[in-house]
LUMGUMI-606024 format. One line per field, with one value per residue (C-alpha): residue number from 1; residue in three letters; x, y, z. Coordinates in pm, whole numbers, plus 50000, padded with zeros to 5 digits. Last residue first. Layout:
residues N
n	[NUM,...] $
res	[Ala,...] $
px	[X,...] $
py	[Y,...] $
pz	[Z,...] $
//
This chain:
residues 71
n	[71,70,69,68,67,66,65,64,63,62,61,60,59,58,57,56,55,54,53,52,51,50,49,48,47,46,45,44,43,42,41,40,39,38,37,36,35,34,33,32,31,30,29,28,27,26,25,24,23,22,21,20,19,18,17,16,15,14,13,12,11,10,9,8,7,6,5,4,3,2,1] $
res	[Unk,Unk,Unk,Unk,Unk,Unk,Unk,Unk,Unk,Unk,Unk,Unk,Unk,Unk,Unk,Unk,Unk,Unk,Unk,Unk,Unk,Unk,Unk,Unk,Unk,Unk,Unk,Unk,Unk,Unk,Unk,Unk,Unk,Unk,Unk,Unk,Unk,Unk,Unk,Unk,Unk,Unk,Unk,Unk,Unk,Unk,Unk,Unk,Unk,Unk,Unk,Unk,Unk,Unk,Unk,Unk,Unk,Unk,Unk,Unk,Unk,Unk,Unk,Unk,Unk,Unk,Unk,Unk,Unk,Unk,Unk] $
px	[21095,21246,21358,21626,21699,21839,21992,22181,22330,22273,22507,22669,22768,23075,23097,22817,23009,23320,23144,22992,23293,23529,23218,23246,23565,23550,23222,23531,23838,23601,23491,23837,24011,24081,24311,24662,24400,24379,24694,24819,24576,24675,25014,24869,24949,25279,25187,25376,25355,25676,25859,25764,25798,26129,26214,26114,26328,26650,26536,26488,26811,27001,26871,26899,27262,27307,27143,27340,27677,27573,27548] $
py	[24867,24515,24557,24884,24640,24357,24606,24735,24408,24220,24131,23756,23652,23631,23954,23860,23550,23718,23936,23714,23522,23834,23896,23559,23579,23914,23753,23477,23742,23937,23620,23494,23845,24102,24386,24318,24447,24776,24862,24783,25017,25235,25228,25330,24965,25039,25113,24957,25187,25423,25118,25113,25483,25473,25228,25436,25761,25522,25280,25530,25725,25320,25280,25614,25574,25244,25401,25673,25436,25214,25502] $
pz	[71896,71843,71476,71561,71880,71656,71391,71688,71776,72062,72327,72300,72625,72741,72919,73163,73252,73321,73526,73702,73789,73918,74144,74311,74271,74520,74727,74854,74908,75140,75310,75366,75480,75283,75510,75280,74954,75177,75217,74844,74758,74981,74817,74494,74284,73992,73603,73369,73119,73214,73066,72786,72727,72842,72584,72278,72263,72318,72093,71826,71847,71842,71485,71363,71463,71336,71040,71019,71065,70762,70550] $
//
């Protein structure tokens, strides 16, 4: 019993960690291309954008309710 399940055991890792690792997804090499071409200003309006969106995500969005009462 203890050898099926070892086996079981070792039949579902083997299914499962390619899968992981397939996930990780790699840059497109142009990609990669273009972020080596940023210079200062480019890198300086990209956090600025990065910012303002985390900003906008942060705040609270309304719920439906809210805009059913609104119209």
């Amino acid at each position: 019993m203890k050898k099926l399940q070892a086996r079981l055991l070792l039949t579902i890792v083997l299914l499962i960690v390619p899968h992981a690792f397939a996930a990780e997804a790699e840059l497109p090499l142009d990609l990669i291309e273009m972020l080596g071409e940023l210079d200062d200003e480019d890198n300086a309006s990209l956090a600025d954008a990065i910012s303002e969106i985390e900003s906008n995500s942060s705040k609270e969005k309304p719920q439906i309710t809210e805009l059913k009462n609104e119209k």
